[in-house]
N, C-alpha and C positions, 0 to 999 in steps of 0.2 A: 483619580483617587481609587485605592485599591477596594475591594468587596471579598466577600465572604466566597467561597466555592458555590456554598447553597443558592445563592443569587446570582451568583455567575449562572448555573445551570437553570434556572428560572428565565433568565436571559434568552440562552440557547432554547429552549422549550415554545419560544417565543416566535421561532424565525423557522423557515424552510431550507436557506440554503448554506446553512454553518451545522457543525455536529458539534458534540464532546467526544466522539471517537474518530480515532485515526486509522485507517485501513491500510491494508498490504495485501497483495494480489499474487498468485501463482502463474506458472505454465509450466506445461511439461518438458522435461528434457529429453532428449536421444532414448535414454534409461527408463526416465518414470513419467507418470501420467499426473496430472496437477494433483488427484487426490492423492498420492503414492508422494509426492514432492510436499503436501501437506503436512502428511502422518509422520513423515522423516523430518520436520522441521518441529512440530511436537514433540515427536520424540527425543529430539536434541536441548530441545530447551532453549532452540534458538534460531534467530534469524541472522544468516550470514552473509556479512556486508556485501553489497558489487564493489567491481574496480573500475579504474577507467577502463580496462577493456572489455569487462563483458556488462557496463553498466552507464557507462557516460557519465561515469564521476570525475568529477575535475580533482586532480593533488593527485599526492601519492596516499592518501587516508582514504579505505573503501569506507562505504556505507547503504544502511540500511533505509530503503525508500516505501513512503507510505502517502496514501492521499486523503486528504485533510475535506473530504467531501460526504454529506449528505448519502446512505445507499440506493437510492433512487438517482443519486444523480453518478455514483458508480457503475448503476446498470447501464447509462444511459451511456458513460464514455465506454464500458466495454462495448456497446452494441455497435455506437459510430466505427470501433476501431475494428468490428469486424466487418464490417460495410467495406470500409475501404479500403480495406486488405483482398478486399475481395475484387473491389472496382478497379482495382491498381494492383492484383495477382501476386500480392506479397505474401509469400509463405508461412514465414516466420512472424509469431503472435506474439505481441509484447503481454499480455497476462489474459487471464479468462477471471469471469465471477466466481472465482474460488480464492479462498484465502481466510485473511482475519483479521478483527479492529479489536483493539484495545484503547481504554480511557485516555483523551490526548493529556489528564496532566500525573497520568501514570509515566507515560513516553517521553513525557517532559522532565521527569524525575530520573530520567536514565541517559539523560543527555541529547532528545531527538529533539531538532528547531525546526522552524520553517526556513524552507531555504533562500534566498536571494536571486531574484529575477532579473539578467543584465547580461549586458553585451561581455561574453566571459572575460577578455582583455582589460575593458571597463571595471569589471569586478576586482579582477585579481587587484588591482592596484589600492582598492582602501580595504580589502580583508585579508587580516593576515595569514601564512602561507599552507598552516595549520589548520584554518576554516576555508580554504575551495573546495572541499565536500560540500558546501554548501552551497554552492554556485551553481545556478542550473542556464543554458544560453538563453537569451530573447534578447529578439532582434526585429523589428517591423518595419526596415528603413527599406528591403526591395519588396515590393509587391506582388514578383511572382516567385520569391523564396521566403516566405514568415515563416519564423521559429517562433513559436509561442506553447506550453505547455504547461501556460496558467488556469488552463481548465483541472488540470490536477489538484489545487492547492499546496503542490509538493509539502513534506516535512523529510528531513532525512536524518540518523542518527549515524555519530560517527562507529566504525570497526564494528562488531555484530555487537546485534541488538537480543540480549537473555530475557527471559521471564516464567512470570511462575505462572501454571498453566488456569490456576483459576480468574487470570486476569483476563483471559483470550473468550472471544464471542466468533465462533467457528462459523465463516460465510460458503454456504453452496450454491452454486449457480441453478441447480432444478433437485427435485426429488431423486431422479437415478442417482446425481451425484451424492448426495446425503446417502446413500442406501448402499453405495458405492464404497465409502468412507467406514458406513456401520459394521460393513460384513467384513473391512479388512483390521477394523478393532477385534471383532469378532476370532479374527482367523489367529491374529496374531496376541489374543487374549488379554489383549488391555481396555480400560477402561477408561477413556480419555473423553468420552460422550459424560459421564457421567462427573468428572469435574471440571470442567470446562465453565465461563459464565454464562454461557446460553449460546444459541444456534438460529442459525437465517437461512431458510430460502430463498434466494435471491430472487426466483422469478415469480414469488407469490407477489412481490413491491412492484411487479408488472401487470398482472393477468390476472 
């Protein structure tokens, strides 16, 4: 039976490890530095899809990927994913505590779903060929290869994801980075702090 929004989030309010927002994570390029790769996606008004090659999206439709988790429990997958980057000397960093959540039934009104967890093979064959963006692999059947990255709660939205900027809750990973971000508002004489819907420390939800 359907409910009102109001008691949906009365719901959520209720539990520790579901949100109403949907997150999306940065990292820096060659070029820019996550908060640089931030201010340039602000400044666009948008989030631009991966493909499958630089994103592990199944089809030929990119998309925008976000995770449907609690900020506590975003700090907590970036920290593992920096552990074991480190314990296993992999350079390249799938995202840092920089980014930004918007309302998930704002994201849902623009077309982002949760995606579908399944052997892709599996998948492809009951959704049609137009939803494999949706498709993310898992697989548990060899023991010493698991594919599982349902600790995300994936959501992905198809081709890029636009929005208008007072919908964004702007995430920093620590103070430098906030301060980081203020001064290149600053430099570049925008005021993107002051309409934005609010702003997080990420490691104030630690320490």
């Amino acid at each position: 039976m359907p409910y009102k929004r109001s008691d949906w989030m009365k719901r959520i309010s209720e539990r520790t490890d579901i949100s109403s927002q949907l997150v999306h994570l940065t990292r820096e390029t060659e070029e820019l530095s996550s908060i640089e790769v931030l201010y340039k996606i602000i400044s666009e008004g948008k989030l631009t899809g991966s493909s499958t090659k630089s994103g592990f999206i199944c089809g030929s439709t990119p998309a925008v990927c976000f995770q449907d988790t609690p900020l506590v429990s975003i700090c907590q997958n970036v920290y593992y994913e920096q552990k074991y980057n480190r314990a296993n000397k992999i350079e390249k960093h799938r995202y840092k505590a920089v980014g930004l959540s918007i309302a998930k039934d704002y994201a849902y009104h623009k077309k982002a779903r949760p995606v579908v967890y399944d052997k892709t093979e599996a998948a492809k064959k009951y959704l049609p060929k137009d939803e494999w963006w949706r498709i993310v692999n898992f697989d548990l059947s060899n023991k010493d290869a698991f594919i599982d990255w349902t600790h995300e709660r994936e959501w992905r939205a198809p081709g890029n994801f636009e929005f208008e900027i007072n919908h964004l809750t702007l995430l920093f990973v620590n103070q430098k980075a906030y301060k980081a971000f203020f001064e290149l508002c600053e430099k570049e004489n925008t005021d993107f702090l002051s309409q934005v819907n609010g702003i997080v420390v990420m490691s104030n939800l630690l320490y």
